[in-house]
C-alpha positions as protocol buffer text, in pm:
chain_id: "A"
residue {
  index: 1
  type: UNK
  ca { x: -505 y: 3736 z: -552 }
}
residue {
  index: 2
  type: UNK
  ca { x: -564 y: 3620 z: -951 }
}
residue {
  index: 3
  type: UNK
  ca { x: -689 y: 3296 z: -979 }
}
residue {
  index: 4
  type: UNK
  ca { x: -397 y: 3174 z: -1132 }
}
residue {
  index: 5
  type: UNK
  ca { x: -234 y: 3191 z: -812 }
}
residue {
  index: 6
  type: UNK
  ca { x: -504 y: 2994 z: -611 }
}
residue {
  index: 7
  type: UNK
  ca { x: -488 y: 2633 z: -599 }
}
residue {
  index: 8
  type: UNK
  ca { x: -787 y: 2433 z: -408 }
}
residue {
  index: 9
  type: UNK
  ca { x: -779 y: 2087 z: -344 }
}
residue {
  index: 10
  type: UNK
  ca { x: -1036 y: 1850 z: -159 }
}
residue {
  index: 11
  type: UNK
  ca { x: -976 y: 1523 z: -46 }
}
residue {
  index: 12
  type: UNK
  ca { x: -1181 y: 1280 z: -219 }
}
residue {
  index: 13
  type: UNK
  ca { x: -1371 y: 1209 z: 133 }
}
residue {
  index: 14
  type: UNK
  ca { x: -1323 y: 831 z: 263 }
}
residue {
  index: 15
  type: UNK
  ca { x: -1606 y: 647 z: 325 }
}
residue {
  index: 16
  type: UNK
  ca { x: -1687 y: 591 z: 694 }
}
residue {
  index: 17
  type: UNK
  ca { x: -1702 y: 231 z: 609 }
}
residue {
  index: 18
  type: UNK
  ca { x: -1415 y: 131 z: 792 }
}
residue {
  index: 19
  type: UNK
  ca { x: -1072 y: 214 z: 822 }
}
residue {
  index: 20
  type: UNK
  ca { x: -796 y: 402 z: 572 }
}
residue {
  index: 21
  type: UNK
  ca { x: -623 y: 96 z: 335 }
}
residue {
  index: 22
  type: UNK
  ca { x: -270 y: 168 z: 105 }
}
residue {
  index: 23
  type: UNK
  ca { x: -407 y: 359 z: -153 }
}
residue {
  index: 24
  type: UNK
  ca { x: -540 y: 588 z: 45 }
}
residue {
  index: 25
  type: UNK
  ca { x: -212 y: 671 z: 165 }
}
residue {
  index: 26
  type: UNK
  ca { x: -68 y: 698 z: -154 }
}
residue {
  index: 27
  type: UNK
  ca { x: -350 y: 892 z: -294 }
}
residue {
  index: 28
  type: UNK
  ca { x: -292 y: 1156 z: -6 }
}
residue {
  index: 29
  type: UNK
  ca { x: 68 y: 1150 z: -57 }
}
residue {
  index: 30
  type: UNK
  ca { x: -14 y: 1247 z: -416 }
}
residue {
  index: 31
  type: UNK
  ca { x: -214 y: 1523 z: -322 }
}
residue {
  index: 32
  type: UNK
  ca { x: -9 y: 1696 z: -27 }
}
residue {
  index: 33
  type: UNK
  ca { x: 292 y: 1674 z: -241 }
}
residue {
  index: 34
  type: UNK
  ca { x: 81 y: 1909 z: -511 }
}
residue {
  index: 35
  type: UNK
  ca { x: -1 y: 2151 z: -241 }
}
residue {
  index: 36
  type: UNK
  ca { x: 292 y: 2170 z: -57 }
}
residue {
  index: 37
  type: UNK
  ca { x: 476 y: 2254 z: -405 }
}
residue {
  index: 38
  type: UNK
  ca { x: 169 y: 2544 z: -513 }
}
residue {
  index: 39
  type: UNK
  ca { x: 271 y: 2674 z: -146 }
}
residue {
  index: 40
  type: UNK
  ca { x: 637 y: 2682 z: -255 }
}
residue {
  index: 41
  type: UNK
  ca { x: 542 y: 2875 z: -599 }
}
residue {
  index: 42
  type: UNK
  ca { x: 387 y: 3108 z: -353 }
}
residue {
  index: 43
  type: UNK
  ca { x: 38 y: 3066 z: -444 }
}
residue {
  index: 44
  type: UNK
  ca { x: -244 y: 3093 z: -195 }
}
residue {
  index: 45
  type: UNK
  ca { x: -321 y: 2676 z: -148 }
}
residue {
  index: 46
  type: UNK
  ca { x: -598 y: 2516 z: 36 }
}
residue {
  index: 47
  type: UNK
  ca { x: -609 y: 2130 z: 89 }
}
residue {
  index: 48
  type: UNK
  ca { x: -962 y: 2036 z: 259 }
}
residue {
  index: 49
  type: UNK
  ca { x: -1010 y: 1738 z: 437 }
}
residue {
  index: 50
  type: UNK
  ca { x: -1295 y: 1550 z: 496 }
}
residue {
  index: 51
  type: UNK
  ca { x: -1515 y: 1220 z: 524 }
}
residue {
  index: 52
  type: UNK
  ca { x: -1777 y: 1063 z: 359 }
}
residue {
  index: 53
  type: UNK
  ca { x: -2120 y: 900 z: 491 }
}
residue {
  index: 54
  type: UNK
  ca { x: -2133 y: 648 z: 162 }
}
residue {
  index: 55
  type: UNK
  ca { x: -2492 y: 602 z: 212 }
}
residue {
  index: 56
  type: UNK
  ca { x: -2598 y: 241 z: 188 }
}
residue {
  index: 57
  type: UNK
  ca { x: -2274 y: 106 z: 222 }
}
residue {
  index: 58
  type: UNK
  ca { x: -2254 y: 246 z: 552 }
}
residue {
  index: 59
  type: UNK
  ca { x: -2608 y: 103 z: 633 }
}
residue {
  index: 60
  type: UNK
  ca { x: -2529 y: -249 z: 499 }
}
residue {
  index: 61
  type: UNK
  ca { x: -2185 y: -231 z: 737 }
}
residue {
  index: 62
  type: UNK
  ca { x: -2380 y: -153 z: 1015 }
}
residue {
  index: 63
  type: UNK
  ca { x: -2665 y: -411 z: 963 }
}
residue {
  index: 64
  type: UNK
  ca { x: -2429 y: -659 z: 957 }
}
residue {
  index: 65
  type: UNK
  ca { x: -2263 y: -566 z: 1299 }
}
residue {
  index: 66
  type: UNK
  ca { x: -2592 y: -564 z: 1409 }
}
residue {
  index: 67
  type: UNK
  ca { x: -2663 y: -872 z: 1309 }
}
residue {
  index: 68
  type: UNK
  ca { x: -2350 y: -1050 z: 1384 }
}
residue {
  index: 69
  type: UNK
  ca { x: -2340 y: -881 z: 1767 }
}
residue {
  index: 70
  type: UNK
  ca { x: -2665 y: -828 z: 1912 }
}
residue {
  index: 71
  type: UNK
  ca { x: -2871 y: -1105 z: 1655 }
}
residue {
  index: 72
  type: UNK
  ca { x: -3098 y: -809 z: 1554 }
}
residue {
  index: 73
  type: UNK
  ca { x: -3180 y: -642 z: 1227 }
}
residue {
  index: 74
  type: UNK
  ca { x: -3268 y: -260 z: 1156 }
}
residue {
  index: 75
  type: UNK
  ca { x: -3680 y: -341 z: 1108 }
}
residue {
  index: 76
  type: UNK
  ca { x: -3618 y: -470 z: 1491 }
}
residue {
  index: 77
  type: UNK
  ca { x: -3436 y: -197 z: 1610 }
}
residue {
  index: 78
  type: UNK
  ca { x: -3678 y: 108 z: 1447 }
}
residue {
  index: 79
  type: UNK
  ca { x: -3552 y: 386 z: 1266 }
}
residue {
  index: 80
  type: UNK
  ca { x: -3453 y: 610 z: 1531 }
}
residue {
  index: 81
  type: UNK
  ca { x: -3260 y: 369 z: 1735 }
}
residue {
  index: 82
  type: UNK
  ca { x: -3086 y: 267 z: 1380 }
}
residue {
  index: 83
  type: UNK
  ca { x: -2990 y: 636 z: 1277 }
}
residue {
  index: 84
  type: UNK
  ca { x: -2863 y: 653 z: 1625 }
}
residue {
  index: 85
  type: UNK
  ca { x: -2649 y: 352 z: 1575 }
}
residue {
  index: 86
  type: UNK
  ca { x: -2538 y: 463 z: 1209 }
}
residue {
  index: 87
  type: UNK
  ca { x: -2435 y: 823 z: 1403 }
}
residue {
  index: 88
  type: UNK
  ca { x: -2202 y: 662 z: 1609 }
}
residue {
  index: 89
  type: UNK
  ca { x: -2056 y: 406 z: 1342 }
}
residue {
  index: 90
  type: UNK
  ca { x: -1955 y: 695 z: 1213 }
}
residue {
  index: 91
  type: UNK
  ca { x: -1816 y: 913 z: 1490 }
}
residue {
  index: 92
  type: UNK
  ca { x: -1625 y: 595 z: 1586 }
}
residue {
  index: 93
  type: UNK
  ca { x: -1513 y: 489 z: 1225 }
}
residue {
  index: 94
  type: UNK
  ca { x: -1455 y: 950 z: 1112 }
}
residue {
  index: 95
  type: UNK
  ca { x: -1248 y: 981 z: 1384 }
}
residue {
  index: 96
  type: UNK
  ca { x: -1044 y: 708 z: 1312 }
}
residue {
  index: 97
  type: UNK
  ca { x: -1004 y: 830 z: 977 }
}
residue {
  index: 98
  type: UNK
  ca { x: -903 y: 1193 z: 1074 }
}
residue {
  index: 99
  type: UNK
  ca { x: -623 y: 1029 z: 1356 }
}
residue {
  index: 100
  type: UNK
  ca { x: -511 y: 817 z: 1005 }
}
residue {
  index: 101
  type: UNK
  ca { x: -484 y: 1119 z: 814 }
}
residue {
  index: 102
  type: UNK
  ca { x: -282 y: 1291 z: 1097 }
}
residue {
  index: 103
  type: UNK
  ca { x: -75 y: 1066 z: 1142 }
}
residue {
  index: 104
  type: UNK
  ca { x: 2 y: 1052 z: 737 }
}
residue {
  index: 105
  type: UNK
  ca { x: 148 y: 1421 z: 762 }
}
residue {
  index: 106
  type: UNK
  ca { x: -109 y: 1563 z: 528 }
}
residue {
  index: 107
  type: UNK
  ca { x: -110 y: 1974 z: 508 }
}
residue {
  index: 108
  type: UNK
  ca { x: -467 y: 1971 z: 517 }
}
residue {
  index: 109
  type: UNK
  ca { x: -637 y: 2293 z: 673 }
}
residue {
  index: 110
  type: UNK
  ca { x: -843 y: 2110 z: 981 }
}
residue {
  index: 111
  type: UNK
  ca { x: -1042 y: 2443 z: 1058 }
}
residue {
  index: 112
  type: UNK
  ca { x: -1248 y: 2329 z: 721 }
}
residue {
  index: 113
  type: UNK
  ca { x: -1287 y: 1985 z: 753 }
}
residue {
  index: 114
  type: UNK
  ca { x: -1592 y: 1859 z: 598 }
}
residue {
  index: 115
  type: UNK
  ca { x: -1873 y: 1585 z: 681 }
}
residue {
  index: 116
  type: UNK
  ca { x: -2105 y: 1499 z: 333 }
}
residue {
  index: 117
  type: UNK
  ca { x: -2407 y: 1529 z: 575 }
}
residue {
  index: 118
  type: UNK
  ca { x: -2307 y: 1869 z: 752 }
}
residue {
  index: 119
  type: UNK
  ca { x: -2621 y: 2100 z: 713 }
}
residue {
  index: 120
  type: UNK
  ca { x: -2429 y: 2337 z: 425 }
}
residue {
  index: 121
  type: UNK
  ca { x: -2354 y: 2007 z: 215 }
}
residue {
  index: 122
  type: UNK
  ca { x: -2703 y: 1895 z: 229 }
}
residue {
  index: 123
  type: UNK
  ca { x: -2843 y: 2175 z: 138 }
}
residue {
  index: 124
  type: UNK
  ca { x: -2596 y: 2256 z: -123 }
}
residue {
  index: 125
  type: UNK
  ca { x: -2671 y: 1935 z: -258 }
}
residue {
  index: 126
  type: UNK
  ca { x: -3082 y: 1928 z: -252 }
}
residue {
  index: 127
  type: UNK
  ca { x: -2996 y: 2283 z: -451 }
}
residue {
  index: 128
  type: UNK
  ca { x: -2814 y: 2120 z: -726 }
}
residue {
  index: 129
  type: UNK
  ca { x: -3033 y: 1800 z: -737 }
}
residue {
  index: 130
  type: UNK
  ca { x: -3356 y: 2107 z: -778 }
}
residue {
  index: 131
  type: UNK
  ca { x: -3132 y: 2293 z: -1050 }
}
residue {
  index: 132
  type: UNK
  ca { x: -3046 y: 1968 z: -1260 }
}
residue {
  index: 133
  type: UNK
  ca { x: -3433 y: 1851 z: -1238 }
}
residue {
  index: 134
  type: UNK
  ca { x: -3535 y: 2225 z: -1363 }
}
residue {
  index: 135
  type: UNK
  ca { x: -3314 y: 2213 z: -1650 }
}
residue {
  index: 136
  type: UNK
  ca { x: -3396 y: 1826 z: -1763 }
}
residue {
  index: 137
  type: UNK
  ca { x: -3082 y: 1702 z: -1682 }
}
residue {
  index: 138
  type: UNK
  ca { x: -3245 y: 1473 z: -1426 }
}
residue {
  index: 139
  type: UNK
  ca { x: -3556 y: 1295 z: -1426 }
}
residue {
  index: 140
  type: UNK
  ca { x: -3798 y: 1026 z: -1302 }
}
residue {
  index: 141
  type: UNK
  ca { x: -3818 y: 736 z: -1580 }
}
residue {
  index: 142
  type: UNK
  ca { x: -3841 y: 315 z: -1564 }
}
residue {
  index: 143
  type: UNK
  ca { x: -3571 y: 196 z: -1550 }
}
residue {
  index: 144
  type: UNK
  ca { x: -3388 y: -164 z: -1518 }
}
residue {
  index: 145
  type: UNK
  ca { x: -3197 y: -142 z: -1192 }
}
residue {
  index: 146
  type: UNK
  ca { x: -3012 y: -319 z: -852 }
}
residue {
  index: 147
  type: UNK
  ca { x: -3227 y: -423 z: -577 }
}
residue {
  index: 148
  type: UNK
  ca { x: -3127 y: -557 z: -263 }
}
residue {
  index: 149
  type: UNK
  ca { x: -3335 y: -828 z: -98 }
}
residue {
  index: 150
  type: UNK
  ca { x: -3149 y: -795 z: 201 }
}
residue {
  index: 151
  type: UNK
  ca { x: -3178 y: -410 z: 245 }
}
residue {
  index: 152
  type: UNK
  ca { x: -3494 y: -386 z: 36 }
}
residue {
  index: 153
  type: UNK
  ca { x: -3348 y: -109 z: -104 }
}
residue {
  index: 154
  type: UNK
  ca { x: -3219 y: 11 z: -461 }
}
residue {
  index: 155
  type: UNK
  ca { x: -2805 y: 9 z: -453 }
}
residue {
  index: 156
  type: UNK
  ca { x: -2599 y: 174 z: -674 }
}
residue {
  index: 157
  type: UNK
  ca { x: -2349 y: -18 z: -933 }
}
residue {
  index: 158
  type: UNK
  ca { x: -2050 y: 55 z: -740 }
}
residue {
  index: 159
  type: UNK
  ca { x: -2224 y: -180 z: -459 }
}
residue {
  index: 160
  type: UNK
  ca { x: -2312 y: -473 z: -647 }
}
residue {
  index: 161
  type: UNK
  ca { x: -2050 y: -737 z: -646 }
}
residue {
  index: 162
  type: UNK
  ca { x: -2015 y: -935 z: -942 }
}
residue {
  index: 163
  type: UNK
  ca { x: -1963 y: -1337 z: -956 }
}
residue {
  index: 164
  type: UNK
  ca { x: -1785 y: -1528 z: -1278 }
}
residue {
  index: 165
  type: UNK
  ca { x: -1945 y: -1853 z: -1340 }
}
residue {
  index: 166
  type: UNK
  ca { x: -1841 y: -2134 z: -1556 }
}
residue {
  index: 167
  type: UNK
  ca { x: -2164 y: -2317 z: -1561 }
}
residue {
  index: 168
  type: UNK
  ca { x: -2471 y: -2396 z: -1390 }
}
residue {
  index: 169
  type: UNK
  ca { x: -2478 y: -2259 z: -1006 }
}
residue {
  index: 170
  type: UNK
  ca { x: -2692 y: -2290 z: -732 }
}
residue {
  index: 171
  type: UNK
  ca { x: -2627 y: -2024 z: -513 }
}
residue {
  index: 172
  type: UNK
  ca { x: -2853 y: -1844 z: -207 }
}
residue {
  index: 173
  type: UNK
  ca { x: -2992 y: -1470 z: -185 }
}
residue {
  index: 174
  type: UNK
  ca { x: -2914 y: -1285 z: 92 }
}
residue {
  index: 175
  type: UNK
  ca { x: -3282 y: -1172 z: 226 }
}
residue {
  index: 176
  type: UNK
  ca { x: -3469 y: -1377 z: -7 }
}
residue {
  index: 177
  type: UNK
  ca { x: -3559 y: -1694 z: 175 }
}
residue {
  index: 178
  type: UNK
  ca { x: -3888 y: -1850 z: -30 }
}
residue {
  index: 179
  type: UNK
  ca { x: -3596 y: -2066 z: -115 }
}
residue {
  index: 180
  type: UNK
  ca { x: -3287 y: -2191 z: -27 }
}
residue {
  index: 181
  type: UNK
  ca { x: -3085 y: -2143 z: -359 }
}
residue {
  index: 182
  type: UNK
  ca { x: -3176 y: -1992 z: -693 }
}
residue {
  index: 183
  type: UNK
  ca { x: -3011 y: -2172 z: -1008 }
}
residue {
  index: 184
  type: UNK
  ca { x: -2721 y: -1884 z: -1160 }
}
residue {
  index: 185
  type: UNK
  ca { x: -2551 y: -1910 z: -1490 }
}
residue {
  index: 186
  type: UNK
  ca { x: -2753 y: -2125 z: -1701 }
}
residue {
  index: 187
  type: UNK
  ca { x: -2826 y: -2023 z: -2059 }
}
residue {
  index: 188
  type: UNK
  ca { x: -3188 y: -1978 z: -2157 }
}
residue {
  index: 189
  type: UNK
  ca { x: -3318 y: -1909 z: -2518 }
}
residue {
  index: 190
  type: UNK
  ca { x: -3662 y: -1697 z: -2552 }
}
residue {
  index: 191
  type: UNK
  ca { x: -3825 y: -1613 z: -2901 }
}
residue {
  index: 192
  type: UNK
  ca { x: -4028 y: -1299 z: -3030 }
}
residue {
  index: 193
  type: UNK
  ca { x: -4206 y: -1317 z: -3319 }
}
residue {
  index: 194
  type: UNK
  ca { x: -4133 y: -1139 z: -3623 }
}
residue {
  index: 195
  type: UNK
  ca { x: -4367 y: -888 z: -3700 }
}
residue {
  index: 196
  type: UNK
  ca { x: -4472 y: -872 z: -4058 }
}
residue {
  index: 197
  type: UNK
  ca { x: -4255 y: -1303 z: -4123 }
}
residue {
  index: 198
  type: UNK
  ca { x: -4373 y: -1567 z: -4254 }
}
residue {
  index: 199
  type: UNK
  ca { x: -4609 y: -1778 z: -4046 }
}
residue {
  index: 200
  type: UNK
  ca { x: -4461 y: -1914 z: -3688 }
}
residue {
  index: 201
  type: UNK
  ca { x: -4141 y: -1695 z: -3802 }
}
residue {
  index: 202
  type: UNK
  ca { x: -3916 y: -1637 z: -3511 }
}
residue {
  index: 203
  type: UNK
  ca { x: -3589 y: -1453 z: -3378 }
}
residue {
  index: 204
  type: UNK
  ca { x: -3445 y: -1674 z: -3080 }
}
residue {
  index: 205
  type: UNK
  ca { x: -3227 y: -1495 z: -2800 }
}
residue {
  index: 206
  type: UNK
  ca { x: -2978 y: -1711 z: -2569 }
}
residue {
  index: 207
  type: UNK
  ca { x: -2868 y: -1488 z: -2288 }
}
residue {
  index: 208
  type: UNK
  ca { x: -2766 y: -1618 z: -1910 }
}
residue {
  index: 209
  type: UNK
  ca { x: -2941 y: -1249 z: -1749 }
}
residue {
  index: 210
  type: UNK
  ca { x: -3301 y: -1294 z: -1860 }
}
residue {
  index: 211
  type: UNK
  ca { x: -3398 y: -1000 z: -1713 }
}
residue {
  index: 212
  type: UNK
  ca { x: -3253 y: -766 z: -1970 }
}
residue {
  index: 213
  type: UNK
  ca { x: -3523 y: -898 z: -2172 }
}
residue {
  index: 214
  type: UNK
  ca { x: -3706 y: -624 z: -2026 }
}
residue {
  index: 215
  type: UNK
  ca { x: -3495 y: -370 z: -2206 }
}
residue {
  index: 216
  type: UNK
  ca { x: -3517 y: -533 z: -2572 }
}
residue {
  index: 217
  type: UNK
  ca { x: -3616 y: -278 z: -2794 }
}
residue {
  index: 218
  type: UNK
  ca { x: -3685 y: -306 z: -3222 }
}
């Protein structure tokens, strides 16, 4: 059949983090009222379902149910007894997901339904990550970035939640306990000398994130 006639559609997969919300719904209502009009055209259509294992965000929901039920953290448990745990968050929390999606009507073809960690996706995914390193696209560099003192762990922006502040703040950080609050949203001025001024010549900076000083470039 031409291509022109195909249409393929994946479900963006939900994370295993929990349950499916409102837009979720309406997202898959979106999407199974594309397909289900390609299948009227007469084209071939596929609609692939699926879940997602979200990484960290799955960790740091099950670290907390660790925490909050048994008193224990992930170091405690050991990394095999974790994984374990993490497996069957998600065979609990992927099977809800699926019933939710079943229950939402969706045309999806269930004979291809998809995991993010299934063997196939793992490897087709260490196979891109080798390609884009090969060709420069990717690469090891310093870098400013998010680290979790709870999960001692780099996180990704999408994981970092922000906090507006009017003014000085004393707030705690989870997993960093050397004390019990760190002072937030003050303004602090730094200067760098300018090469080449006059004598004591300055440039003063105010900023309330003093670690993008680290980034300053001439």
């Amino acid at each position: 059949m031409p291509a022109d006639k195909k249409f393929i559609m994946v479900i963006p997969p939900p994370n295993v983090t929990g349950s499916l919300h409102l837009g979720h719904a309406l997202t898959a209502a979106v999407e199974d009222t594309l397909c289900r009009w390609h299948r009227m055209l007469g084209h071939a259509t596929l609609y692939v379902p699926g879940t997602d294992h979200a990484g960290i965000a799955t960790q740091s929901v099950v670290e907390k149910k660790l925490k909050k039920d048994e008193n224990v953290t992930r170091h405690e448990l050991g990394r095999e007894e974790f994984v374990d745990r993490v497996w069957k968050w998600k065979d609990e929390y992927g099977g809800k997901i699926t019933t939710q999606i079943r229950k939402l009507g969706s045309s999806v073809d269930w004979s291809r339904e998809a995991f993010t960690m299934d063997a196939n996706l793992s490897r087709a995914v260490t196979e891109a990550f080798c390609r884009f390193h090969e060709s420069g696209l990717i690469y090891r560099d310093t870098r400013l970035g998010n680290w979790s003192c709870a999960l001692k762990s780099a996180i990704s922006d999408i994981e970092v939640d922000y906090v507006d502040l009017e003014g000085k703040t004393y707030m705690a950080v989870p997993g960093h306990t050397k004390r019990p609050k760190y002072e937030f949203g003050t303004m602090t001025h730094f200067a760098y000398r300018v090469e080449g001024g006059e004598e004591g010549e300055e440039l003063v900076v105010a900023t309330t994130r003093l670690e993008t000083m680290l980034g300053d470039t001439v």
